[in-house]
C-alpha positions as CSV (number, residue, x, y, z in Angstrom):
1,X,86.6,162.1,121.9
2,X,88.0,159.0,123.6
3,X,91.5,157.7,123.1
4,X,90.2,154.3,121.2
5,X,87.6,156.1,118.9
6,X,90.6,158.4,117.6
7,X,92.6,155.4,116.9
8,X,89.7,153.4,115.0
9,X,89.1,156.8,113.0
10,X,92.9,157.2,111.9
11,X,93.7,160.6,113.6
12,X,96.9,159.7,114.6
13,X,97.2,159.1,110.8
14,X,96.2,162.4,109.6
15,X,93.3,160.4,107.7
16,X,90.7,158.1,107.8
17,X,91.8,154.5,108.7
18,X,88.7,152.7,107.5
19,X,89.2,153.4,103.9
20,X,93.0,152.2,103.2
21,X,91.8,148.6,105.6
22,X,89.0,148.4,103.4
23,X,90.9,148.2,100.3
24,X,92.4,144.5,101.1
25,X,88.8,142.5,101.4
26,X,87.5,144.2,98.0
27,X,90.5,143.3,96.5
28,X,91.1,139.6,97.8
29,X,87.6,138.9,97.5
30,X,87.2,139.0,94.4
31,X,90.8,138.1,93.6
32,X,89.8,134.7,94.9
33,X,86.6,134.7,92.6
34,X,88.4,135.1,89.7
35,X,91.6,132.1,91.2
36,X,88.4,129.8,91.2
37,X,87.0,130.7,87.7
38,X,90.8,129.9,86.4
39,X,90.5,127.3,88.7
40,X,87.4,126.2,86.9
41,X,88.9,126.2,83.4
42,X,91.7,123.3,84.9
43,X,94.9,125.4,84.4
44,X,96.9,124.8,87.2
45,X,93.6,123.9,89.6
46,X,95.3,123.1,93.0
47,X,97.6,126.1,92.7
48,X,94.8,128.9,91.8
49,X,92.4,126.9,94.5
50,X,95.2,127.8,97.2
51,X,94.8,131.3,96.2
52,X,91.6,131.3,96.6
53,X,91.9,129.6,99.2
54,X,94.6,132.5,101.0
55,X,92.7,135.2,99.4
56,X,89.6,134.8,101.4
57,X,91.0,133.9,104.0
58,X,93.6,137.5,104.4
59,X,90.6,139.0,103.3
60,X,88.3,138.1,106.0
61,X,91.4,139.4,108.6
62,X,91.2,142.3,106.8
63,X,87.4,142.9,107.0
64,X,87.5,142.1,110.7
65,X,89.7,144.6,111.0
66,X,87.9,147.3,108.8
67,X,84.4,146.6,110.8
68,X,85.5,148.7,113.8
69,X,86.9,151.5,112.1
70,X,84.1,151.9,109.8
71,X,81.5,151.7,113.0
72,X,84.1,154.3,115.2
73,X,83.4,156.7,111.3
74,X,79.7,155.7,111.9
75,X,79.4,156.9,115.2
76,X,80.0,160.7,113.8
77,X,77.0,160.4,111.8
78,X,73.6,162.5,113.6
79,X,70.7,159.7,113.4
80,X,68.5,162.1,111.5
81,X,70.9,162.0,108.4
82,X,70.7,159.7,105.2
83,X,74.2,159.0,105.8
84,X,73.2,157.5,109.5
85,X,70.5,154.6,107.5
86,X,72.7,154.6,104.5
87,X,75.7,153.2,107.1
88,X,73.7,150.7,109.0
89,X,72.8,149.3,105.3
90,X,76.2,149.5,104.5
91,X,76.9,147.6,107.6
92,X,74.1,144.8,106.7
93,X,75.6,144.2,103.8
94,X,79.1,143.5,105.6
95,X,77.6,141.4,107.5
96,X,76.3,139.2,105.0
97,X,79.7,139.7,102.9
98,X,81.5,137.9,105.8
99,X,79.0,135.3,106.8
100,X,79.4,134.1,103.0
101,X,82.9,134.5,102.6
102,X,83.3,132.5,106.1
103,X,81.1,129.8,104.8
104,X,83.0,129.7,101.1
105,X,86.3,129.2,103.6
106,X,84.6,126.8,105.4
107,X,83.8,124.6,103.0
108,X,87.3,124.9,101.3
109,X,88.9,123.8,104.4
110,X,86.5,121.0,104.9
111,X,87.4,119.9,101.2
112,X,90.8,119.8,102.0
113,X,93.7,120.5,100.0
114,X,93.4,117.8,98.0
115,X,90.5,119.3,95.7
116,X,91.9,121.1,93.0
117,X,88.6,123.5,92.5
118,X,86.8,124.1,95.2
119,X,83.3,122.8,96.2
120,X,80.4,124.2,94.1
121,X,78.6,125.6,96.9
122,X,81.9,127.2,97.8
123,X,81.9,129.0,94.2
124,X,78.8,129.6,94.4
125,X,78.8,131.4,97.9
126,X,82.0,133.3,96.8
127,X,80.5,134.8,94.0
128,X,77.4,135.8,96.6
129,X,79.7,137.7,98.3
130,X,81.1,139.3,95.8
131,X,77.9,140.0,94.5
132,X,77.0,141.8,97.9
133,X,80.1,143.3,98.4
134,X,80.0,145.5,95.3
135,X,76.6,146.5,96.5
136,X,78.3,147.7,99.7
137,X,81.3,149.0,98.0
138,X,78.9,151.6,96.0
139,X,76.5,152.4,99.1
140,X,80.4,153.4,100.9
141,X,81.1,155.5,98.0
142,X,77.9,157.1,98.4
143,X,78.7,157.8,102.2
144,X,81.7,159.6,101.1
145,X,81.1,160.9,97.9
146,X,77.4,162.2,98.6
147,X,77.4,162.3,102.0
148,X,80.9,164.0,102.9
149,X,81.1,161.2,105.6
150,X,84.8,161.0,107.0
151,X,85.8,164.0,104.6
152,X,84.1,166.2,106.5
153,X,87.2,166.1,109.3
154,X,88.0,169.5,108.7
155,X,85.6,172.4,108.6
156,X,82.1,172.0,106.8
157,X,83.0,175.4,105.2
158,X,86.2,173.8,104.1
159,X,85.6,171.1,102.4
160,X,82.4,172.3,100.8
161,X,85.1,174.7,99.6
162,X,87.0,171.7,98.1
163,X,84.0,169.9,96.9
164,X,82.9,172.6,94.8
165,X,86.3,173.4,93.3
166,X,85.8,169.8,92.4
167,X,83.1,169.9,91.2
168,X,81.7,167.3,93.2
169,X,77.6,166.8,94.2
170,X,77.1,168.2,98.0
171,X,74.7,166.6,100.3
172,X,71.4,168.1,100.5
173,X,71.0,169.2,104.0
């Protein structure tokens, strides 16, 4: 295993790295959602539109920085598995979360920081996004939770051990 790939993967970490980066996006993201619905409402609109505002914007960083480490847990995956298609969905998805969060950003900035609420297409692409990103959040709890993917670090033996004291479903292989 290359250097990089175990960096991007968390090994020097003793755990994945993927899942603690992804944690900031699908929490900002929808953070910011729910700054422009108070936003909305016209209690304290410039303030919570600054949040927003900041929350997408620390959340795209975040993502960015997610995207690699997800793709270095990818890489593990045989292409014959459902975890392998279930990833490049999962990926998609990402994709699209961005390119809408970007372009909710976007057109905040372009509003300037003048506007108390933001745009409506701005709203409107903010809750796309967040739309999409709980559709990705589930199919990466599927990875892990059905799949084993990025638990499986340690033996297959072992953690099928662990799953099943957990009582937890196991991959059909």
């Amino acid at each position: 295993m290359s250097l990089f790939k175990a960096l991007l993967q968390g090994k020097w970490l003793g755990h994945p790295l993927h899942p603690a980066l992804v944690h900031l996006p699908t929490g900002l993201f929808p953070a910011a959602l729910l700054f422009d619905v108070i936003g909305r409402s016209g209690d304290d609109a410039d303030v919570v539109a600054r949040c927003a505002f900041w929350a997408i914007a620390v959340g795209l960083i975040a993502a960015v920085a997610a995207a690699p480490t997800g793709l270095a847990d990818w890489w593990e995956i045989k292409s014959g598995k459902p975890a392998h298609r279930l990833g490049l969905i999962h990926a998609s998805i990402n994709v699209v979360v961005l390119a809408l969060m970007s372009t909710s950003l976007y057109m905040r900035w372009r509003a300037g920081e003048s506007k108390a609420s933001p745009p409506t297409m701005a709203f409107v692409t903010n809750i796309l996004g967040n739309v999409m990103l709980a559709i990705s959040a589930y199919l990466g709890g599927r990875m892990v939770f059905d799949r084993g993917v990025g638990v499986a670090r340690l033996s297959k033996k072992t953690w099928e051990k662990i799953a099943r004291a957990g009582r937890a479903r196991l991959p059909v292989e």
